[in-house]
PASEBA-1860 file (N, C-alpha, C; in nm, 3 decimals):
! residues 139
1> XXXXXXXX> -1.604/-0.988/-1.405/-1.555/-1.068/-1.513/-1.609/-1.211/-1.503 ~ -1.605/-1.254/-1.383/-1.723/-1.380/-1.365/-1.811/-1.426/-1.452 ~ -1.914/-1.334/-1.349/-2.038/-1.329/-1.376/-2.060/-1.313/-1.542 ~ -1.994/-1.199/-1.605/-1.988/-1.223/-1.746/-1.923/-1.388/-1.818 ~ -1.822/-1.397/-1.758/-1.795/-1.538/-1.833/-1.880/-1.626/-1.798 ~ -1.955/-1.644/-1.707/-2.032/-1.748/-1.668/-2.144/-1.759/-1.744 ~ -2.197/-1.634/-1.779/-2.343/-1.622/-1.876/-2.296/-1.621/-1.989 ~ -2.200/-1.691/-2.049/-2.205/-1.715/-2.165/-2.201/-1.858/-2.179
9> XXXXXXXX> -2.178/-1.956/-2.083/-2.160/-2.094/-2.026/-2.297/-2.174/-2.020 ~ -2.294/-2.281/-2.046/-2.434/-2.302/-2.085/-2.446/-2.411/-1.911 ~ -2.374/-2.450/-1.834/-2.391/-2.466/-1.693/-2.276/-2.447/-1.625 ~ -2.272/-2.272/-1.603/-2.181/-2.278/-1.530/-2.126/-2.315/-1.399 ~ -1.948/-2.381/-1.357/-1.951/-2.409/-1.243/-1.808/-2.294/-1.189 ~ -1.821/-2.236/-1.099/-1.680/-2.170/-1.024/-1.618/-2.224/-0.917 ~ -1.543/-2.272/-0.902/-1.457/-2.306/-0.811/-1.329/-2.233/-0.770 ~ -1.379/-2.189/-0.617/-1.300/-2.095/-0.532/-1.218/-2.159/-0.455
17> XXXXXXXX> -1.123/-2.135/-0.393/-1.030/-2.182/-0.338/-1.018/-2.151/-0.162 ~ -1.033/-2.230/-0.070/-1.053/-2.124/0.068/-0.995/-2.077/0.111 ~ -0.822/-2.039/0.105/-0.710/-1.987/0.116/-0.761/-1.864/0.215 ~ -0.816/-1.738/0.156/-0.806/-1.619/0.167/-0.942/-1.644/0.199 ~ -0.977/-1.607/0.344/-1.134/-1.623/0.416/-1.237/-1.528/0.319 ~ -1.136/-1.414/0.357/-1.243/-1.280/0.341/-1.257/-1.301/0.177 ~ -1.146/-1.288/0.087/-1.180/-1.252/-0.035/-1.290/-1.370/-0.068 ~ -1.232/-1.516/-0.030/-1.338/-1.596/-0.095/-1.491/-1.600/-0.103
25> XXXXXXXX> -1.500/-1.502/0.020/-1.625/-1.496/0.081/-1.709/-1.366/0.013 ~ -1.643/-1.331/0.015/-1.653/-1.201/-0.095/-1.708/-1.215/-0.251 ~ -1.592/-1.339/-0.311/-1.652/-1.380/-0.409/-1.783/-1.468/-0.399 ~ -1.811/-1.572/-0.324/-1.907/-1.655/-0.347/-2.015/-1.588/-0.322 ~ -2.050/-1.484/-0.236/-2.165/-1.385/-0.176/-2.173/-1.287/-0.341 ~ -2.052/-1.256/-0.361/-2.072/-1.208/-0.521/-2.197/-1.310/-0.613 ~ -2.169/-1.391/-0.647/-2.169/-1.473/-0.695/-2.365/-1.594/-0.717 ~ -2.459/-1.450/-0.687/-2.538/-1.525/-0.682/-2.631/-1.585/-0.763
33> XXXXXXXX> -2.541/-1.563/-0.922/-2.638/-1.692/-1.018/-2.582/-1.760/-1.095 ~ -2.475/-1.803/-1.018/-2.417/-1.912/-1.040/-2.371/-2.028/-0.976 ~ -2.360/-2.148/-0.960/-2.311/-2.261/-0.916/-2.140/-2.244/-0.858 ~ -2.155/-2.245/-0.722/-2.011/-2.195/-0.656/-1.957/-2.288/-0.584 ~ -1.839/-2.403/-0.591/-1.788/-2.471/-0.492/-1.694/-2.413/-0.420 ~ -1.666/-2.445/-0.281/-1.536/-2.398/-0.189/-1.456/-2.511/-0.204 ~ -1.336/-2.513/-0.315/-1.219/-2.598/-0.255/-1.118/-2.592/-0.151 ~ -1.105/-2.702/-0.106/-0.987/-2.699/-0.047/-0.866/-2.701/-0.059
41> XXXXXXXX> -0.780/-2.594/-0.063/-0.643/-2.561/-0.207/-0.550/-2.614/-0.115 ~ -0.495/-2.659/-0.015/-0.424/-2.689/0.079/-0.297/-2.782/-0.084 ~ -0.214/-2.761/-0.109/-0.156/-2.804/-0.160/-0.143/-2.846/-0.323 ~ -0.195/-2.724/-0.342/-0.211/-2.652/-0.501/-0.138/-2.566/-0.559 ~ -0.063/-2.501/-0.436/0.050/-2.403/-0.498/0.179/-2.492/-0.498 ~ 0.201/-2.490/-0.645/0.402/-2.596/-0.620/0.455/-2.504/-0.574 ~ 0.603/-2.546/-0.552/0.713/-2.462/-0.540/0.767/-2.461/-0.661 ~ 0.793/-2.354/-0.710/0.875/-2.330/-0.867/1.001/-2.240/-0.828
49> XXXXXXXX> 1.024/-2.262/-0.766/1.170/-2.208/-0.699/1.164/-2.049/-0.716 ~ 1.269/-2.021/-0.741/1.311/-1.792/-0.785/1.287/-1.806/-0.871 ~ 1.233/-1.733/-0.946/1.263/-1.629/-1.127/1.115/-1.690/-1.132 ~ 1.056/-1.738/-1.073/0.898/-1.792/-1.129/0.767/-1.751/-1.056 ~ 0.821/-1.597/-1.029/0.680/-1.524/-0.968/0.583/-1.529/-1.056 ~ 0.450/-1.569/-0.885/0.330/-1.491/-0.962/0.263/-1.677/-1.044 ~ 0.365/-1.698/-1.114/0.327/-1.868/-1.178/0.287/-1.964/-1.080 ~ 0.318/-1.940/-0.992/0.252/-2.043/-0.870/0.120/-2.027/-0.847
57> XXXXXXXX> 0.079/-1.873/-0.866/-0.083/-1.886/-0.824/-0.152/-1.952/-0.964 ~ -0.090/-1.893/-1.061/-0.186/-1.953/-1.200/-0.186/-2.121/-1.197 ~ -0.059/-2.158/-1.155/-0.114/-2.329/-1.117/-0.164/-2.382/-1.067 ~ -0.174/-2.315/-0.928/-0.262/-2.339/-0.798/-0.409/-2.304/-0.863 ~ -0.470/-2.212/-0.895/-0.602/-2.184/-0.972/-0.610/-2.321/-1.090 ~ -0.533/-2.311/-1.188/-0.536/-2.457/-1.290/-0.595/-2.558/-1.153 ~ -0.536/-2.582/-1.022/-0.554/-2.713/-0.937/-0.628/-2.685/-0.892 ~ -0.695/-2.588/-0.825/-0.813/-2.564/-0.780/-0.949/-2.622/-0.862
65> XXXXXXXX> -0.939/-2.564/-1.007/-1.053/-2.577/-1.070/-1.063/-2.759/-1.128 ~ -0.936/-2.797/-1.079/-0.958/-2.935/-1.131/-1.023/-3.022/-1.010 ~ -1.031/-2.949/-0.865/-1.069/-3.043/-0.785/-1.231/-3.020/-0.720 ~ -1.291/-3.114/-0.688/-1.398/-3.113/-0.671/-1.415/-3.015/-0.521 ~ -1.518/-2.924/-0.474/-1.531/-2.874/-0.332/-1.679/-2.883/-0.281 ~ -1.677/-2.815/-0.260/-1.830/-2.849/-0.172/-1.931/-2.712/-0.185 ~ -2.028/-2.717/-0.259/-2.132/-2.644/-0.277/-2.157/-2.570/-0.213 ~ -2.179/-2.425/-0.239/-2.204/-2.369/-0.134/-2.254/-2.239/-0.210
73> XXXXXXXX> -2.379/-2.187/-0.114/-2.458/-2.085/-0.204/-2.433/-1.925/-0.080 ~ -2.358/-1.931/0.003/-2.369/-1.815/0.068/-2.197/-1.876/0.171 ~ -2.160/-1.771/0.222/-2.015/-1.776/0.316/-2.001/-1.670/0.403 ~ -2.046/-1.698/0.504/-2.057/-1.582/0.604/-1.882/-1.559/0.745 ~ -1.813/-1.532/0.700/-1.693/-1.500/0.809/-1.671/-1.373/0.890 ~ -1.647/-1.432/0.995/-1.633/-1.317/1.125/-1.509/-1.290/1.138 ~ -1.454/-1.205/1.063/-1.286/-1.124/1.055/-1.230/-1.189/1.196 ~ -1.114/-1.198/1.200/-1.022/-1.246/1.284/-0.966/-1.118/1.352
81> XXXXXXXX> -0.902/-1.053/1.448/-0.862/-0.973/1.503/-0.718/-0.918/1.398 ~ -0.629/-1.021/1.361/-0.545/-1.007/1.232/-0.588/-0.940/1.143 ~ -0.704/-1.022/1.068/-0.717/-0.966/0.993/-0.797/-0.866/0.948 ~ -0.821/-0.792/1.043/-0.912/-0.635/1.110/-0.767/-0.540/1.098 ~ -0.675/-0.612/1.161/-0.556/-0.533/1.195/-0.452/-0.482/1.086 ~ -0.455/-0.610/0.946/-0.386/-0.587/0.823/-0.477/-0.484/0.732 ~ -0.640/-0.474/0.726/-0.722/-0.372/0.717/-0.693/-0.253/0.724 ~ -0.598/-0.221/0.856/-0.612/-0.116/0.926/-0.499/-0.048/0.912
89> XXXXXXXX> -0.403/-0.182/0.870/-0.255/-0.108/0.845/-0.266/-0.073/0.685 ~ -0.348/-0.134/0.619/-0.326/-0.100/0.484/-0.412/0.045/0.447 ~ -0.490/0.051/0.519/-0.581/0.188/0.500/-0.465/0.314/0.587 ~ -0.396/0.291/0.706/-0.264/0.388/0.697/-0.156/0.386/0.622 ~ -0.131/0.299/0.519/-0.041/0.269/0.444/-0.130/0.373/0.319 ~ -0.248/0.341/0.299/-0.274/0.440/0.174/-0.336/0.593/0.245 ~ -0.392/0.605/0.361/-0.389/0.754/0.396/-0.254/0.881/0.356 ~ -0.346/0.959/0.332/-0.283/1.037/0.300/-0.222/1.103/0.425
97> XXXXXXXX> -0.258/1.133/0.521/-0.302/1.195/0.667/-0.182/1.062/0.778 ~ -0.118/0.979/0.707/-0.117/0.850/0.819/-0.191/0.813/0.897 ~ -0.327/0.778/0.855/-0.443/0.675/0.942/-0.515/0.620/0.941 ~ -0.517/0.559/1.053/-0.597/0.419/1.026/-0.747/0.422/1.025 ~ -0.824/0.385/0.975/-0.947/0.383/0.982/-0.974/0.294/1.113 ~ -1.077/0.306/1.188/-1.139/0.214/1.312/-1.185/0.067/1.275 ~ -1.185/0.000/1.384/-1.251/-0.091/1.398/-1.368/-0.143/1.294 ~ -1.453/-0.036/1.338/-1.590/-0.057/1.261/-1.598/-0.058/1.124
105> XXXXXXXX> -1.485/0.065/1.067/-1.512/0.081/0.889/-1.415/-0.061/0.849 ~ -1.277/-0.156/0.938/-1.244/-0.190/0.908/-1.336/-0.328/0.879 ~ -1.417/-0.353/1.003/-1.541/-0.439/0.947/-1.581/-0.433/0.838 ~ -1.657/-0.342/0.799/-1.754/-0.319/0.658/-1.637/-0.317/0.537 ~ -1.487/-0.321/0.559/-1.424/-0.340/0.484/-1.383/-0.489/0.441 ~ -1.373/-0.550/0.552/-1.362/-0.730/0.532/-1.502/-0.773/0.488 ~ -1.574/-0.722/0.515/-1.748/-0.776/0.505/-1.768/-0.783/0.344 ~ -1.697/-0.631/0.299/-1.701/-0.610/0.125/-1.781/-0.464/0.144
113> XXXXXXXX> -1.854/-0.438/0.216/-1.946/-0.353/0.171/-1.912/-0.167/0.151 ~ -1.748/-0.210/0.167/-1.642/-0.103/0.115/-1.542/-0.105/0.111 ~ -1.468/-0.030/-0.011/-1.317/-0.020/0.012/-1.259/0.035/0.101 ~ -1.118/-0.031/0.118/-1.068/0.099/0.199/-1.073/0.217/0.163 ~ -1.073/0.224/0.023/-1.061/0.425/-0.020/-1.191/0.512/0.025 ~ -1.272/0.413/0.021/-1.398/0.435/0.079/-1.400/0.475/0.207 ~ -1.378/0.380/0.298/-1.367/0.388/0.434/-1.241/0.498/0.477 ~ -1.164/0.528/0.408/-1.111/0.610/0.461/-1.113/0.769/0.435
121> XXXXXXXX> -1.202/0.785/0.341/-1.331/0.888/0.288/-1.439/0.903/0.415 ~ -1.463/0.783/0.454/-1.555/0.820/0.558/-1.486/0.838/0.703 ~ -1.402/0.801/0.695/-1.320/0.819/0.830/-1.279/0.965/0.820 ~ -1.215/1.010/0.709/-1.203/1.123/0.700/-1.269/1.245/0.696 ~ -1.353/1.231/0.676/-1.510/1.281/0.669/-1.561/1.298/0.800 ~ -1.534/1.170/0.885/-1.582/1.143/1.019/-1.749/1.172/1.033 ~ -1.828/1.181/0.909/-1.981/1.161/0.917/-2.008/1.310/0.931 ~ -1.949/1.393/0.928/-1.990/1.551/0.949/-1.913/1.652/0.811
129> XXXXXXXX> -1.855/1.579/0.732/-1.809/1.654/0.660/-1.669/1.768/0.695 ~ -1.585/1.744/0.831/-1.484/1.802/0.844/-1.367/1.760/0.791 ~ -1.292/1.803/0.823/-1.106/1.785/0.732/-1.051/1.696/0.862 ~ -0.944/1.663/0.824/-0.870/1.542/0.918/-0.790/1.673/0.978 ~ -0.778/1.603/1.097/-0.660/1.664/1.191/-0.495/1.693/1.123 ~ -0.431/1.801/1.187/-0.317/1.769/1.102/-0.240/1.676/1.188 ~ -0.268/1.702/1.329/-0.186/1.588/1.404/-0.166/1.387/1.355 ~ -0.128/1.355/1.293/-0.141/1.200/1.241/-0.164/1.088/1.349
137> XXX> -0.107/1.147/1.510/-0.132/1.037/1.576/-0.267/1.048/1.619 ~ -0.346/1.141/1.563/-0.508/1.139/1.664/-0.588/1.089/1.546 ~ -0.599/0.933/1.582/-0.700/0.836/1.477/-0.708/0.742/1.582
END
């Protein structure tokens, strides 16, 4: 949706927010014909108290795009052990089987270069084309 709004822009600029390592990184590596800043959102989300979900991020984005960041044509991040680990719980959270995909697919999953549904297609798969165990704790 970007990339489409952007080519209709006669100089487009995007401004990302650095909050979220992986996704941002994700987007700006997306992102290669267009003009991409990294802001620094550190205090873009208000507090809007209860009953006002969800409205905090659309303001925080409104503040993001109003502040200037720093140019940047590529974003390379080395997953955190965390966040390998929330990867890993969310790919047993959507297995069907209860499991986690490894280490490695959870890499290529922070990296972008798959989903979890993906990765856990290939985990399941295990590269030979067999069926998952029925046992759930052997992953």
């Amino acid at each position: 949706m970007i990339q489409r709004e952007a080519a209709e822009a006669p100089s487009p600029l995007v401004r990302i927010g650095d909050g979220s390592r992986l996704e941002s990184a994700k987007l700006v590596n997306e992102l290669d014909t267009v003009q991409v800043e990294l802001v620094d959102e550190t205090g873009t989300t208000p507090y809007l108290g209860t009953g006002a979900r969800g409205m905090g991020d659309v303001l925080a984005a409104v503040n993001i795009a109003r502040l200037e960041g720093e140019v940047v044509d590529a974003r390379e991040i080395e997953p955190t052990e965390g966040e390998l680990q929330v990867i890993k719980d969310r790919s047993r959270e959507r297995s069907e089987h209860n499991r986690a995909i490894d280490e490695v697919l959870a890499r290529r999953v922070a990296a972008g270069d798959l989903t979890v549904d993906e990765a856990l297609a290939e985990h399941r798969d295990d590269g030979d084309g067999s069926a998952p165990p029925d046992d759930p704790d052997e992953s």
